[in-house]
C-alpha positions in Angstrom: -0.7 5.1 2.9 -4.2 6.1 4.4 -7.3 6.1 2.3 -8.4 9.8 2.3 -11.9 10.4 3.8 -14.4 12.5 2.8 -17.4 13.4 5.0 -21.0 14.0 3.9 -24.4 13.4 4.7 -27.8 12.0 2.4 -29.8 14.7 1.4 -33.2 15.5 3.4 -35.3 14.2 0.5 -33.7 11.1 -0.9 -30.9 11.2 -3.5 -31.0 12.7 -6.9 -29.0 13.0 -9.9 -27.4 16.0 -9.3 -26.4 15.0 -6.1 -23.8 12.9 -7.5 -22.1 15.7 -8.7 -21.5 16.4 -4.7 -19.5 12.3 -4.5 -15.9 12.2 -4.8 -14.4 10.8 -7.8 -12.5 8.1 -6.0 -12.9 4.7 -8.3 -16.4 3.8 -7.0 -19.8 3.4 -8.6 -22.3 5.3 -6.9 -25.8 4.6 -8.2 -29.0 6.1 -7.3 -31.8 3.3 -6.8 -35.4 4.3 -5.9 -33.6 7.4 -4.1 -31.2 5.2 -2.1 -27.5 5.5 -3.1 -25.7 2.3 -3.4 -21.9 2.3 -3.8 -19.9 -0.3 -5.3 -16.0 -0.2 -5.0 -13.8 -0.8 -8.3 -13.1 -3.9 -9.1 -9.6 -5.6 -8.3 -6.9 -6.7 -10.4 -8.0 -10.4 -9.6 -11.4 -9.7 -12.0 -11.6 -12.1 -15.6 -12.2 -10.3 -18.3 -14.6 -11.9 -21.6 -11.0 -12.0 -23.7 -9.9 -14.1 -20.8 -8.9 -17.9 -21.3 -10.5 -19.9 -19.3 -8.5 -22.8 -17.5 -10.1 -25.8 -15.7 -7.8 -28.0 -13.8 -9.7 -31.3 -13.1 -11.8 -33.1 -16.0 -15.8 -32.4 -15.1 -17.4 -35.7 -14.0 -20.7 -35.0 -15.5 -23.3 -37.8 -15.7 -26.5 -37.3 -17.8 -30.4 -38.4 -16.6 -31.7 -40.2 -18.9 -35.3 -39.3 -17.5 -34.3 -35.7 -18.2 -33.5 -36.7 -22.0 -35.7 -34.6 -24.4 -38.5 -37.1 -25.8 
């Protein structure tokens, strides 16, 4: 199924507040920043939440420097 469009244009003096009433509400984040919108699209069902586990596959070969050792 298509993604429905929508068609409009930035207003002649920079966004503002209420012109985010004018945005569709389609999942995205629109922000206004410094009168520039910026739109971020939702995030995906691949995302880790904090309550996530977190699962690491191959031990982590760290070595320390001993010149980097607090004195």
């Amino acid at each position: 199924m298509a993604q429905p469009t929508y068609e409009w244009h930035p207003p002649e003096q920079g966004w503002r507040e209420r012109d985010l009433l004018d945005l569709p509400a389609d999942g995205n984040r629109y922000e206004i920043i410094d009168g520039s919108l910026h739109v971020t699209p939702p995030a995906g069902s691949g995302t880790v939440g904090p309550d996530d586990p977190v699962q690491v596959t191959e031990p982590w070969p760290m070595t320390l420097d001993p010149s980097a050792w607090p004195r």
